[in-house]
C-alpha positions in Angstrom: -95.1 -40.9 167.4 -97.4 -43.2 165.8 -96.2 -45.7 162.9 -96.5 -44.2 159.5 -97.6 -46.2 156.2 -96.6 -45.1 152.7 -97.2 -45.8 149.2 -93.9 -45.9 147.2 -92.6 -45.3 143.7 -89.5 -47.4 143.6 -86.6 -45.9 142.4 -84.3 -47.5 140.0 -81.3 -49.3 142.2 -77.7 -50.5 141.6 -77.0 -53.6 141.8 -76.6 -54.7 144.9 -73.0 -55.0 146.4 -72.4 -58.4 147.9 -68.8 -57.1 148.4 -67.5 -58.2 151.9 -65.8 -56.9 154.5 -64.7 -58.0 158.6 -67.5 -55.5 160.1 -70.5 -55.8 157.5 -72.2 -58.9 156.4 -72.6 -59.2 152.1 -75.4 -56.4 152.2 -72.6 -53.5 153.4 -74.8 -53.8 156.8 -72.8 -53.5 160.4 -73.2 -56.7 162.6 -72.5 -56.6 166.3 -70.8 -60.3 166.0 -68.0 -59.3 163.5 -67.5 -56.2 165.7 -66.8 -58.3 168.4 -65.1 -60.6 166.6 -62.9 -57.2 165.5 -62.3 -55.9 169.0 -61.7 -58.8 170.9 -59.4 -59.9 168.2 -57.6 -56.2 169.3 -58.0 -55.2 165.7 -60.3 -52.1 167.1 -60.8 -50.6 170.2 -63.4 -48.9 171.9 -63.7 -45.6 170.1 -64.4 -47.5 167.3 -67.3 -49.8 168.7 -69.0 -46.1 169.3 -68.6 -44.9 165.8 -69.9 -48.1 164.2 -72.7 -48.6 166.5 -73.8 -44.7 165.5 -73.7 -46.2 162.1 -75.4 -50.0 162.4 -78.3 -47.7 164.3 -78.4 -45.0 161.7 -78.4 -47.5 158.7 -82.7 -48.2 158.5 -83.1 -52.3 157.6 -86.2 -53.6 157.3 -87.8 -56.8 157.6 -89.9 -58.2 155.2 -93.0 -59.7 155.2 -95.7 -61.4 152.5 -99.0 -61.7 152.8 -102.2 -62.9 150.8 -105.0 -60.9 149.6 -107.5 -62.2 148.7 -111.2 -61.8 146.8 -113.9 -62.5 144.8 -113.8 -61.4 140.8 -116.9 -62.0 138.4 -116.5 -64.8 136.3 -117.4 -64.5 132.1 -117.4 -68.0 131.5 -119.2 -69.2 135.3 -122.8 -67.8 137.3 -120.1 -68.6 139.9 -117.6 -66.6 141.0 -114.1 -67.1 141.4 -111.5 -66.5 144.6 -108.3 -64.5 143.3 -105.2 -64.4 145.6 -102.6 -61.6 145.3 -99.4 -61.0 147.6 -98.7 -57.5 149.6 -95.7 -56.8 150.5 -94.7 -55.1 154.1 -91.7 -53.7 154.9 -91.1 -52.9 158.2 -88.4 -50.9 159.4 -86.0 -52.4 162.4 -85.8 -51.2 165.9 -82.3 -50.4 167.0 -81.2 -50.0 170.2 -81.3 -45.7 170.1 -82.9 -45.3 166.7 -86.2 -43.4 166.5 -88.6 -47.0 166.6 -86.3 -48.1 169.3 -87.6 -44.6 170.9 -90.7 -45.0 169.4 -91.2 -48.7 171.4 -89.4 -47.4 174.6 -91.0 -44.8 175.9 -94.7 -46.5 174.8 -93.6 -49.1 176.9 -92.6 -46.6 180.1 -95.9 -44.6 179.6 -97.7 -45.9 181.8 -95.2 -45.4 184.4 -96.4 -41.6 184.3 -100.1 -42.9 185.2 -99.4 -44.5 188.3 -100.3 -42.4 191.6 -97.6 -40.4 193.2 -96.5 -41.5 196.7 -94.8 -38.6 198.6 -93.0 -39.5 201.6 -91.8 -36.3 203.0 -91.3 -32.6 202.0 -88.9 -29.7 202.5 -90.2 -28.7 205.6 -91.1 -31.5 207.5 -89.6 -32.0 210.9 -89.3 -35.5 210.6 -88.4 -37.3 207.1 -88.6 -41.3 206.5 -88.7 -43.0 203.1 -89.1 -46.3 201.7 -87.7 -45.5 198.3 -84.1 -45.1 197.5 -81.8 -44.3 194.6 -78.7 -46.0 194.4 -75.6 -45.6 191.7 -73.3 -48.7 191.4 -69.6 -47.2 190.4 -67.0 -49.5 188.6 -63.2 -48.9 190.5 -61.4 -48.7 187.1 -58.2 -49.9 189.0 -60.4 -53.4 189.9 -60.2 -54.8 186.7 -60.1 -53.8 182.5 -63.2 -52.3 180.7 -64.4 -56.0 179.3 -63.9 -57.9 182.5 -66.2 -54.6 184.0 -68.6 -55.7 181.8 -68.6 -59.6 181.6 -69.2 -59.0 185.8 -71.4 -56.6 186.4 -74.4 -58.4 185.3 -73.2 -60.9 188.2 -72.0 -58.5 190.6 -75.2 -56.7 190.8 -77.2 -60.2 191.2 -74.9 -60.5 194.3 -75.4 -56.7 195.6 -78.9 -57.6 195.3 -78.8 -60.7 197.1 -77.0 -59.2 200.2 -79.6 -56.1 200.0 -82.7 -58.3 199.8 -81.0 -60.3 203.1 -80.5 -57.3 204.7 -83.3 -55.5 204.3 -86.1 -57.9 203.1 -88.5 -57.8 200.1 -87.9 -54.5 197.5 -89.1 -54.1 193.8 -86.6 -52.2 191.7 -86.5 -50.6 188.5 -82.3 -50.7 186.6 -80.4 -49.4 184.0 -77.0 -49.3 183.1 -75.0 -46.3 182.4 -71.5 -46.2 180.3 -68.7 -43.6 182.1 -66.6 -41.7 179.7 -63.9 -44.3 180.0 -66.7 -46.6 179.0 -66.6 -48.9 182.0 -70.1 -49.7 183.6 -72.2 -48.4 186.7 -75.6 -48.9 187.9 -78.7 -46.8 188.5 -81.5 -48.0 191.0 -84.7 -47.0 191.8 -85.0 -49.4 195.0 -88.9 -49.7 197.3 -88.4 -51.6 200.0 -91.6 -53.2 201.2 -90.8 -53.1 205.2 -88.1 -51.0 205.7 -88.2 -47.5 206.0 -85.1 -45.1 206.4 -85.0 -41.8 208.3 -83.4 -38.9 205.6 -81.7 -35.8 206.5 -80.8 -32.7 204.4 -77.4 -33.1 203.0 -76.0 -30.0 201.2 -72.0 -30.4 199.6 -69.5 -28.0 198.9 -71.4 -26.6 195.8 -74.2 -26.3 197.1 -76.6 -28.8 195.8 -78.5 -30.2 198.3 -80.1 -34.1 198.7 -81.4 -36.6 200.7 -79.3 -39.2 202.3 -80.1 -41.5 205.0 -77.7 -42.4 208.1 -74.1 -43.1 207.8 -74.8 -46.6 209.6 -77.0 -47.6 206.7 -75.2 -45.9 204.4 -71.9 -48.6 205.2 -73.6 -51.1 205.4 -75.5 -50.7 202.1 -71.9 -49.9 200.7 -70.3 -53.0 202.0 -72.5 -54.9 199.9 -70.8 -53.6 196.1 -67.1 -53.9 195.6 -66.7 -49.7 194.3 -67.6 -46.2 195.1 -71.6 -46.3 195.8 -73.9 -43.5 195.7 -77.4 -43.3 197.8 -80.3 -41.2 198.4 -83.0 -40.9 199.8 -86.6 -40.3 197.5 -88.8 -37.8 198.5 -91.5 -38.5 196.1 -92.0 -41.7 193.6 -93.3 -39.5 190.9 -89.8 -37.3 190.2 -87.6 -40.3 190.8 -89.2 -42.9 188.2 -88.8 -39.8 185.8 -85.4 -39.5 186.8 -84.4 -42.6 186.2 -86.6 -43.1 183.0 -84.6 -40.1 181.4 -81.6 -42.7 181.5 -83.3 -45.1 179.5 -85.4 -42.6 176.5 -84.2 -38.9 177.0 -80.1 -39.7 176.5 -80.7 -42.0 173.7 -79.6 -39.2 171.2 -76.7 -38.1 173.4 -73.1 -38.6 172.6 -73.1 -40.4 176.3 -76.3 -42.2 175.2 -74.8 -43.1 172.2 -71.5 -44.6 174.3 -73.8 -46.4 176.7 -75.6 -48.1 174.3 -72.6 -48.5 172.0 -71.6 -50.6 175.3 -75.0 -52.4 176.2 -75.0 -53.5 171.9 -71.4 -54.6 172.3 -71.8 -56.9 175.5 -74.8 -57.6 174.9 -76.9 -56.2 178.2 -80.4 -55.6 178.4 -80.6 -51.3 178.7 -83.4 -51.3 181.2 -85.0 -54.1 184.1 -88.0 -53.6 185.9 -89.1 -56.1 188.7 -92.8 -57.3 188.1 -94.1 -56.4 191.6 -92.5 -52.4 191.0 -96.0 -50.8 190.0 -98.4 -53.1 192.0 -95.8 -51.7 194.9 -96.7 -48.0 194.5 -99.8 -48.0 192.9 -102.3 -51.2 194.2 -105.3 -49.9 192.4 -103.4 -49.1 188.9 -105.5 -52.2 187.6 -103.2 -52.4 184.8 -100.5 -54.7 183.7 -97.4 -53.1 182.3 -95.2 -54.9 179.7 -91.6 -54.5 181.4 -89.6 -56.0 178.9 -87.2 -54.0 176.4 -88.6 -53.3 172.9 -87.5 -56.2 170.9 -89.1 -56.0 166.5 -91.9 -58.2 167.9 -93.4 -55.5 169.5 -93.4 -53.3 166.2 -94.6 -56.0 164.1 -97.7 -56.6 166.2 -98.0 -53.3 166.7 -98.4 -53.0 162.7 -100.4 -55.8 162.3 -102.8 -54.7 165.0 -103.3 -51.5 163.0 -103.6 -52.9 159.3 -107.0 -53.1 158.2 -106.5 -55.6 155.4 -107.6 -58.8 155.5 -104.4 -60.6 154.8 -104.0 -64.2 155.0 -100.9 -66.1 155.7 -98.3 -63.4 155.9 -94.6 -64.9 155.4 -90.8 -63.8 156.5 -89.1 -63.1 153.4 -86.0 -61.6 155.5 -84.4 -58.3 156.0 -83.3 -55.8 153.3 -81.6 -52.1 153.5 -83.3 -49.0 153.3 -80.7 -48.0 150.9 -81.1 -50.4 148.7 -84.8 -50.7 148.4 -84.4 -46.7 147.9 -86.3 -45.5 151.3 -86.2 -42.7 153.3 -85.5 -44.0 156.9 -88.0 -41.5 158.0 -90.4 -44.0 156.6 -91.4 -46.3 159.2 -93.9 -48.9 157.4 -94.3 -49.2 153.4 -97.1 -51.5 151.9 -96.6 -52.4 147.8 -98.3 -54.8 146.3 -96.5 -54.8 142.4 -92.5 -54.4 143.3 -90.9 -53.6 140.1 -88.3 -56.7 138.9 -85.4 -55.6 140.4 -87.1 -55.3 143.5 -88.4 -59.0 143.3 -85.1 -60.3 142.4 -83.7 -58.7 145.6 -86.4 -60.3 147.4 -86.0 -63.5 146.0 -82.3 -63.7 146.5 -83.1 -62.6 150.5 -85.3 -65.1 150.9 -83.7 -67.8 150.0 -80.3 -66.5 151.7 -82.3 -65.8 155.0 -84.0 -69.4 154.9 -80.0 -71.1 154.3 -78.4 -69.2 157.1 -81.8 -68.7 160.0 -84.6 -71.5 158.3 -87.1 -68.6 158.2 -86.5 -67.2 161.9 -86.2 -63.7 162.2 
């Protein structure tokens, strides 16, 4: 989906309503800190974190920006002519965790994932089956500990199942997400490539049927004595399928009622959705010749991304702040709007942000 830009008639607003509340700050906008502030307090619990996530992400904001345009204009009084400087407004609108730029960011950041060659380590019917890839599930024991704790650990907890892996088992890449259960405690998908270790698979097929790879019970244990709860692991027959496995975690179930928990979860603890390890591509694919940005989509991303397709010459652009789609009267289907005349009661809103975002933030956005 590429970003849209479109000219707007702005309609005629209410005033806006500073009116305050504990969840919203004095624009009627969600903030994840009073929502913590609200559970931890034990003034909500975790149903509700869900419901006001679905709305923070569902209300469009957008940040703000100002810019200078500016040329030449015949002069009636000079052979010379003169330099006129006008602002543009841009108004950008926010990525949030599950919303469609957040989609929009993700899955141009995992793209090139679908490029990289596909390493196939064994089929159906081979005698013999060995692989170097694995795909591992962390589950949380609900009876170890409450659903915060879960979540205040298992960012730890995972750096020390890695630890005992890498010592194990030597060098490996790995690509992570986190995953929210229905009781909204945390586990752990891996996509793990070990760089010397290979492990012989067998055909495993359970009581209904489904079949999968797993690798020998002794590895199996051992792998299993290295994370505290119920652990999940199988063998990977091929890179491609597995990478879109796991990728479906991160992009497909963000409109999902269980995406819409898990992020509700990564949003309240503040957890990063998705990691992947800088040497994961070079590991499968030597001769992709192309660095990947592995980060998660933060608004940076969108605002270079806008700013690398304007085709105006605009000097000095400035962060006025961030402003409601509501109350500037947008659709939130509208991605990126360029005016260069607001009408007053749009300048007086902008005004009033700017010099409330420069008290509270100094200009950082």
């Amino acid at each position: 989906m590429s970003v849209t830009k479109q000219d707007v008639i702005f309609p005629l607003q209410p005033e806006v309503d500073f009116s305050l509340d504990l969840l919203r700050n004095e624009y009627g906008a969600i903030r994840s800190r009073f929502v913590r502030g609200c559970y931890f307090s034990g003034d909500i619990v975790l149903s509700d974190v869900v419901d006001l996530f679905k709305e923070w992400k569902n209300d469009a904001e957008y940040f703000i920006l100002r810019g200078t345009l500016e040329h030449t204009q015949k002069s009636f009084n000079s052979v010379n002519d003169c330099v006129v400087s006008q602002y543009i407004y841009r108004f950008i609108k926010a990525s949030k965790r599950g919303n469609d730029v957040y989609r929009y960011l993700v899955n141009e950041k995992l793209k090139p994932l679908d490029k990289i060659r596909n390493i196939t380590f064994f089929k159906d019917d081979w005698g013999e089956k060995n692989t170097k890839f694995l795909f591992v599930t962390l589950t949380y024991d609900t009876k170890k500990c409450d659903v915060e704790t879960a979540w205040k650990n298992i960012g730890n907890e995972y750096h020390l199942f890695y630890t005992k892996l890498h010592k194990e088992y030597g060098d490996f890449e790995f690509f992570r997400t986190w995953e929210s259960t229905k009781n909204f405690y945390p586990h752990v998908h891996i996509l793990i490539g070990f760089k010397d270790t290979s492990f012989p698979v067998f055909i495993h097929t359970d009581k209904k049927g489904k079949r999968s790879f797993r690798i020998p019970r002794q590895d199996k244990d051992k792998i299993s004595s290295f994370w505290h709860s119920n652990i999940d692991v199988r063998g990977i027959d091929n890179t491609g399928n597995a990478i879109k496995e796991l990728t479906k975690y991160v992009t497909k179930d963000l409109c999902s009622d269980k995406g819409n928990k898990t992020n509700a979860m990564i949003w309240m603890f503040r957890k990063q959705s998705y990691a992947i390890s800088k040497g994961f591509v070079d590991l499968i694919d030597t001769n992709f010749g192309k660095e990947i940005d592995v980060s998660e989509p933060s608004n940076s991303d969108l605002i270079k991304d806008v700013m690398c397709n304007c085709n105006q010459d605009v000097k000095n652009w400035e962060f006025i702040g961030i402003l409601r789609g509501e109350q500037l009267g947008f659709s939130s289907e509208m991605w990126v709007v360029e005016v260069k005349k607001p009408p007053p009661k749009v300048v007086d809103m902008l005004i009033y942000e700017y010099n409330r975002w420069n008290a509270l933030h100094r200009g950082r956005y």
